[in-house]
C-alpha atoms as an extended CHARMM CRD file, in Angstrom:
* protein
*
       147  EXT
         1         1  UNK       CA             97.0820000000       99.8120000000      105.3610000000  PROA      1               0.0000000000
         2         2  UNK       CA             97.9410000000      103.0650000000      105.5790000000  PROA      2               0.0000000000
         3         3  UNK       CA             94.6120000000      104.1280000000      104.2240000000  PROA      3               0.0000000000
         4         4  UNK       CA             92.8960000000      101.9460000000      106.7380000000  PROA      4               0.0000000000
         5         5  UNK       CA             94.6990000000      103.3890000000      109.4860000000  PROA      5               0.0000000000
         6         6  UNK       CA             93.8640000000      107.2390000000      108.5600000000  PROA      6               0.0000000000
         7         7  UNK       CA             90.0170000000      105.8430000000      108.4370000000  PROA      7               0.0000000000
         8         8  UNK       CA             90.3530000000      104.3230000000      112.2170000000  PROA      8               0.0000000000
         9         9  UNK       CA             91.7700000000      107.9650000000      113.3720000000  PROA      9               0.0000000000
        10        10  UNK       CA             89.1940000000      109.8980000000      111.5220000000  PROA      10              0.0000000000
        11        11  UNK       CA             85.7620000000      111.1720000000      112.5220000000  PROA      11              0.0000000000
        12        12  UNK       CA             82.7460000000      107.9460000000      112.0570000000  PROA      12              0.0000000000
        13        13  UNK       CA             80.7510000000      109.8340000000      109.3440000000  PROA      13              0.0000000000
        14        14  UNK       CA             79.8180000000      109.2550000000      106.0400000000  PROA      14              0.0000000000
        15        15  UNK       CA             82.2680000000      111.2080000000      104.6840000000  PROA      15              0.0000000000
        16        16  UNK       CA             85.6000000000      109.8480000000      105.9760000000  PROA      16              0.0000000000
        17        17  UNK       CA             84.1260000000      106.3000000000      104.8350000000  PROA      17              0.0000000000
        18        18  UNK       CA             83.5390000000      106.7280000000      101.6960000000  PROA      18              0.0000000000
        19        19  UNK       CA             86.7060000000      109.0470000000      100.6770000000  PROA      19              0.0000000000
        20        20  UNK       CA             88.1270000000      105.2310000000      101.8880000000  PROA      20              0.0000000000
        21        21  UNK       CA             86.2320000000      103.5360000000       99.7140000000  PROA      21              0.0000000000
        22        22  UNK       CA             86.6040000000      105.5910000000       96.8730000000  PROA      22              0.0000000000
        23        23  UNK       CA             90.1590000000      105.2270000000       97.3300000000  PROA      23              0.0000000000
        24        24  UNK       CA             90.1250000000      101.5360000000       97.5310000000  PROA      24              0.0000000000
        25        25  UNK       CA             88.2730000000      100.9120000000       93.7800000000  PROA      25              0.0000000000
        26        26  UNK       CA             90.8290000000      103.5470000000       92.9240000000  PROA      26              0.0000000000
        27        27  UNK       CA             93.4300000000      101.4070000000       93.5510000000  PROA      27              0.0000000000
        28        28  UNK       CA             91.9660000000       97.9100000000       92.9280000000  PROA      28              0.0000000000
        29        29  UNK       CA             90.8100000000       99.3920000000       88.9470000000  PROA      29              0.0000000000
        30        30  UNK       CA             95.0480000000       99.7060000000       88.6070000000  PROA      30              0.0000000000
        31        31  UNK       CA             96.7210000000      102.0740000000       86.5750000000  PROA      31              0.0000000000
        32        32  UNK       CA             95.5890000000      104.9320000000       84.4920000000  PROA      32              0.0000000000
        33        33  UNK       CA             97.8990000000      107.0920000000       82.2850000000  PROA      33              0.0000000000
        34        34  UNK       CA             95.0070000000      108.6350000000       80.1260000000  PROA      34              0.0000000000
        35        35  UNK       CA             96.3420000000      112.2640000000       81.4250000000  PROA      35              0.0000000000
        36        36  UNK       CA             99.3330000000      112.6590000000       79.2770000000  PROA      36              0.0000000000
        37        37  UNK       CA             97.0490000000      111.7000000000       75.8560000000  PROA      37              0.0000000000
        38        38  UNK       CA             94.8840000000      115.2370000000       75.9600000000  PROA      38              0.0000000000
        39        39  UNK       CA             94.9750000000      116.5410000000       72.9000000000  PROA      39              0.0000000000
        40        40  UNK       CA             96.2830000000      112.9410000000       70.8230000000  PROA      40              0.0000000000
        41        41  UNK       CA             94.4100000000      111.5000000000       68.2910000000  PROA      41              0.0000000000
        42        42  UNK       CA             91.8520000000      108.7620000000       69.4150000000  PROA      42              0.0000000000
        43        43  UNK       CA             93.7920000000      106.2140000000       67.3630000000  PROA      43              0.0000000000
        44        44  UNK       CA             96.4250000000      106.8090000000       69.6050000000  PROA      44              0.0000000000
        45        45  UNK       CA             94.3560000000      107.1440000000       73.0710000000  PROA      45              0.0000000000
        46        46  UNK       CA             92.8480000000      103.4730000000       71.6620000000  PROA      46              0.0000000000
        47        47  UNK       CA             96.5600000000      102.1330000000       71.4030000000  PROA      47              0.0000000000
        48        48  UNK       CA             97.8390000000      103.4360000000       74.3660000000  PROA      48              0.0000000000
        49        49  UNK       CA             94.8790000000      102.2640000000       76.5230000000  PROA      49              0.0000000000
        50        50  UNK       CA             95.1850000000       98.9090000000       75.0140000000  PROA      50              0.0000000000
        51        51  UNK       CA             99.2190000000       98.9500000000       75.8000000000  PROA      51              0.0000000000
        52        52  UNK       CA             97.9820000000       98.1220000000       79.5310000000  PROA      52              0.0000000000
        53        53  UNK       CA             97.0910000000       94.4190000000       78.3270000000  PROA      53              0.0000000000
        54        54  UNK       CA             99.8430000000       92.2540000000       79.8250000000  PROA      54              0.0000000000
        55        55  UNK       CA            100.6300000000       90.7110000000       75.9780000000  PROA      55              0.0000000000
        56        56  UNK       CA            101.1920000000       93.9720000000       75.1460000000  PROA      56              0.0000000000
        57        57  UNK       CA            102.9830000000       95.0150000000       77.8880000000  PROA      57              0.0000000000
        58        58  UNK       CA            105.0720000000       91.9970000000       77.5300000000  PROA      58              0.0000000000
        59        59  UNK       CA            105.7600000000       92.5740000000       73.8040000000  PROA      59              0.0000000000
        60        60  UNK       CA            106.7560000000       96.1220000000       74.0830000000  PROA      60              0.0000000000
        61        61  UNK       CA            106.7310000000       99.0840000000       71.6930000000  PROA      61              0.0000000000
        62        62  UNK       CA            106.3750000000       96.8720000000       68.2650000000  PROA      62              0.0000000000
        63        63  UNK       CA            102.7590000000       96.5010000000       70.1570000000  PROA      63              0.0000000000
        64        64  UNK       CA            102.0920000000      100.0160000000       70.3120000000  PROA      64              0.0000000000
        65        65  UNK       CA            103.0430000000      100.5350000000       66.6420000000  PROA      65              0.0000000000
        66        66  UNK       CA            100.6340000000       97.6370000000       65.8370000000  PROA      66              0.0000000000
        67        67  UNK       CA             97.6060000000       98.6780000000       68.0420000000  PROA      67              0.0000000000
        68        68  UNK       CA             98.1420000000      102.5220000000       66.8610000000  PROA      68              0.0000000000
        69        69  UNK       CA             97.5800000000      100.6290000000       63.2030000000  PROA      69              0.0000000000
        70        70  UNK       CA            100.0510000000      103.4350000000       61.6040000000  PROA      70              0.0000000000
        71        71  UNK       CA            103.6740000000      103.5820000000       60.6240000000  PROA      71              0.0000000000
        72        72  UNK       CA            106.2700000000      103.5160000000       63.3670000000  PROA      72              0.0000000000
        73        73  UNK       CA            107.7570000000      106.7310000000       62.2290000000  PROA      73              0.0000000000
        74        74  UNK       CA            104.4940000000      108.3090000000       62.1250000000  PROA      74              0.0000000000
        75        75  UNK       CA            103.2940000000      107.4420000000       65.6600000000  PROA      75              0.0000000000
        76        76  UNK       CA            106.9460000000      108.2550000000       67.0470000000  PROA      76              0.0000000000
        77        77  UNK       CA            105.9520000000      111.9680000000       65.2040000000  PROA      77              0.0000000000
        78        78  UNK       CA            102.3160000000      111.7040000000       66.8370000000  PROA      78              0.0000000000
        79        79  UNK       CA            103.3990000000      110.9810000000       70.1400000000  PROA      79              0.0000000000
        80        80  UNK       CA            105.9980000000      113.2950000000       70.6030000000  PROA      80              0.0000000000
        81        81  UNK       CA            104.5550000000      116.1470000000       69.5060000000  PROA      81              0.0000000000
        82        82  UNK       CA            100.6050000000      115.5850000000       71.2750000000  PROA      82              0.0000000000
        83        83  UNK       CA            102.3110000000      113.3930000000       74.6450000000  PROA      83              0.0000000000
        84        84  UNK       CA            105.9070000000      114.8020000000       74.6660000000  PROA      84              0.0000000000
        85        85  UNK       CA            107.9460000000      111.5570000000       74.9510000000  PROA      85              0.0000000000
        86        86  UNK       CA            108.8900000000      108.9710000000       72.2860000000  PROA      86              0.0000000000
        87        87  UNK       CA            107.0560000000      105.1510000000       72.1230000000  PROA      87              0.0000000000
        88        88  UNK       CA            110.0150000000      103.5170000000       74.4600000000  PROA      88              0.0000000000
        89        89  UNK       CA            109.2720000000      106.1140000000       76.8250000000  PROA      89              0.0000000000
        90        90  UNK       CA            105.3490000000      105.5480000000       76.8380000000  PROA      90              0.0000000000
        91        91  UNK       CA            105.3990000000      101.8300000000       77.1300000000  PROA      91              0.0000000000
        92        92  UNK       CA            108.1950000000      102.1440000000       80.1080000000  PROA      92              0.0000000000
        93        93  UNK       CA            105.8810000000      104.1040000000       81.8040000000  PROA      93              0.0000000000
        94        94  UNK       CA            102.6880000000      101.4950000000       81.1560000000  PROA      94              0.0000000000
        95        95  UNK       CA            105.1660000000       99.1250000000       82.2680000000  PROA      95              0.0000000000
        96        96  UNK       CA            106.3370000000      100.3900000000       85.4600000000  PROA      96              0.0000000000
        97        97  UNK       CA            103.0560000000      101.6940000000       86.1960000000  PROA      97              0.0000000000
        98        98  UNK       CA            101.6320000000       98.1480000000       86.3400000000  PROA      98              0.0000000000
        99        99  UNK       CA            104.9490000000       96.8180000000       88.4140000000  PROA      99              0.0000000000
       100       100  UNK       CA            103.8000000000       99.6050000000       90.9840000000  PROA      100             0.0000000000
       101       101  UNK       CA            100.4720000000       98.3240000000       90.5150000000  PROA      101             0.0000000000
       102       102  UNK       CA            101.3090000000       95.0420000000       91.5420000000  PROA      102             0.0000000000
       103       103  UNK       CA            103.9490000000       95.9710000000       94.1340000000  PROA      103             0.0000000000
       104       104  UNK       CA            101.5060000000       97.9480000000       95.8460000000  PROA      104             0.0000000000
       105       105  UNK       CA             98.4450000000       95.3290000000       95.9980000000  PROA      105             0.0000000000
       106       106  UNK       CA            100.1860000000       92.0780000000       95.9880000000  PROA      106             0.0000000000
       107       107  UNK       CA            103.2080000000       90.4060000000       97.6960000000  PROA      107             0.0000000000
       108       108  UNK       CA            104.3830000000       88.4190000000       94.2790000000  PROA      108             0.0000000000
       109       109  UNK       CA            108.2420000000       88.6760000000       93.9190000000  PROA      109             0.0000000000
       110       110  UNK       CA            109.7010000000       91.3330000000       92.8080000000  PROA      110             0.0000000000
       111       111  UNK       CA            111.7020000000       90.0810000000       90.0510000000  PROA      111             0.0000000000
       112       112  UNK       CA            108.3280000000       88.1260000000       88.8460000000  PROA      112             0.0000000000
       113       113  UNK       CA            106.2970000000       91.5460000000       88.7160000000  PROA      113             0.0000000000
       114       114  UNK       CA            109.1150000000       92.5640000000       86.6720000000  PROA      114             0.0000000000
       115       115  UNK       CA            108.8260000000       89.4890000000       84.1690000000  PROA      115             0.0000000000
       116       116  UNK       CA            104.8070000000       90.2300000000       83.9690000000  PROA      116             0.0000000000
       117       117  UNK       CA            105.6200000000       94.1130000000       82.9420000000  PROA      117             0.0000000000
       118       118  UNK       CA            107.6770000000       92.6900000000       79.9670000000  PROA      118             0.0000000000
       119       119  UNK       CA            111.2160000000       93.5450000000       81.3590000000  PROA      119             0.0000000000
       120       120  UNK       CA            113.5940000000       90.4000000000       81.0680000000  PROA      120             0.0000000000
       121       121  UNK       CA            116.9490000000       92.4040000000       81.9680000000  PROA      121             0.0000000000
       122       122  UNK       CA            116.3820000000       92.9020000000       85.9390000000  PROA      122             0.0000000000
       123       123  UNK       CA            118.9250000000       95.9650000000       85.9680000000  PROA      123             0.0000000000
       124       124  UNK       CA            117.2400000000       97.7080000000       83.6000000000  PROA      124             0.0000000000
       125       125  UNK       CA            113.5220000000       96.8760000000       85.4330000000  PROA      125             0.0000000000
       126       126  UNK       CA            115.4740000000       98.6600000000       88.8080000000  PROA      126             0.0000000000
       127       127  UNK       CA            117.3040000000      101.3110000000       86.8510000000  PROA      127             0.0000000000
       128       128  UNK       CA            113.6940000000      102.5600000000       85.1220000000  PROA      128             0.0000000000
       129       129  UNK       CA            111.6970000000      101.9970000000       88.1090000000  PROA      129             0.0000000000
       130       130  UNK       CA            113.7290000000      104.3870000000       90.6730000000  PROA      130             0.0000000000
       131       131  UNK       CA            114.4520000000      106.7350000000       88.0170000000  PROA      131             0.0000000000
       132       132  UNK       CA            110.1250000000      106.6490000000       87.4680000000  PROA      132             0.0000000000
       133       133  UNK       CA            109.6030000000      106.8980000000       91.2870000000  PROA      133             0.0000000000
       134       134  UNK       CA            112.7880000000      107.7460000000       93.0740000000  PROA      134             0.0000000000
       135       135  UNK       CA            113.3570000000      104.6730000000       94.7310000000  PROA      135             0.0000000000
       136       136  UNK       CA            114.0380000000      101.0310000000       94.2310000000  PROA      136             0.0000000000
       137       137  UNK       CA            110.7130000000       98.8140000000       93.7030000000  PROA      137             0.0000000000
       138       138  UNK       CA            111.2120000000       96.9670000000       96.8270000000  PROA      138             0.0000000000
       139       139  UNK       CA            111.5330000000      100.3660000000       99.3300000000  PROA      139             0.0000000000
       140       140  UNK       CA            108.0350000000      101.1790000000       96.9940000000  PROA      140             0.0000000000
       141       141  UNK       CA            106.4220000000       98.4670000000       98.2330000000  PROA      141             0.0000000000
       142       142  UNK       CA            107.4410000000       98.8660000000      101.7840000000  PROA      142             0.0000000000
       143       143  UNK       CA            105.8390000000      102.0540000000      101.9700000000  PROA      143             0.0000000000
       144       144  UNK       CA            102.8180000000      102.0560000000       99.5720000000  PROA      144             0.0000000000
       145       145  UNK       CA            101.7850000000       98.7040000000      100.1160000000  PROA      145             0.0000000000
       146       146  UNK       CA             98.0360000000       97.9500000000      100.8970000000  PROA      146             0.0000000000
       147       147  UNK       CA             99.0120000000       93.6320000000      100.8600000000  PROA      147             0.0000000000
């Protein structure tokens, strides 16, 4: 919405219309965390792109350790020394970033978005999502959302 409004203010060019669209497929291909993996092994780049798949979302950092195809203790090593963070902290981040995903282009409940991301405990889906984003998901989707 608030992308839509911006377009009806701005100049009726070429431009302005398709910096819209390109922000539309933007947000309609979801969430990318690709950034933080420069410099990681491509076995790990592999599992960590396929950690956005809502079963492996849903079952968590055992996932990651199964898609990376290597020891836990040896991805945990990987990780933090190419990525900076542990596993946990990686697949919190996959997570969340999909709940925003959702939040932002659907109007699905809350507490459902938080099920699909894999968190069961609702406190600890609010505690990681405002500490991610600085506020709670439902003041997120009041101001980011394009549903």
């Amino acid at each position: 919405n608030h992308a839509a409004d911006r377009l009806a203010a701005a100049p009726r060019d070429r431009l302005h219309f398709e910096h819209f669209l390109l922000g539309v497929f933007a947000e309609l291909e979801g969430p990318q965390d690709e950034a933080g993996l420069a410099g990681a092994p491509d076995w790990l780049v592999e599992a960590c792109r396929r950690m956005r798949e809502p079963q492996a979302l849903i079952e968590g950092v055992p996932a990651l350790f199964r898609l990376a195809g290597r020891s836990p203790e040896h991805v945990a090593r990987v990780m933090r020394a190419t990525c900076g963070i542990t596993p946990s902290e990686h697949v919190n981040r996959q997570r969340i970033a999909q709940a925003a995903f959702q939040l932002r282009m659907t109007s699905r409940p809350v507490t459902a978005i938080a099920m699909d991301a894999g968190y069961e405990n609702l406190s600890h889906f609010f505690h990681v999502f405002r500490r991610l984003h600085g506020m709670s998901p439902r003041r997120y989707r009041e101001r980011l959302s394009v549903a």
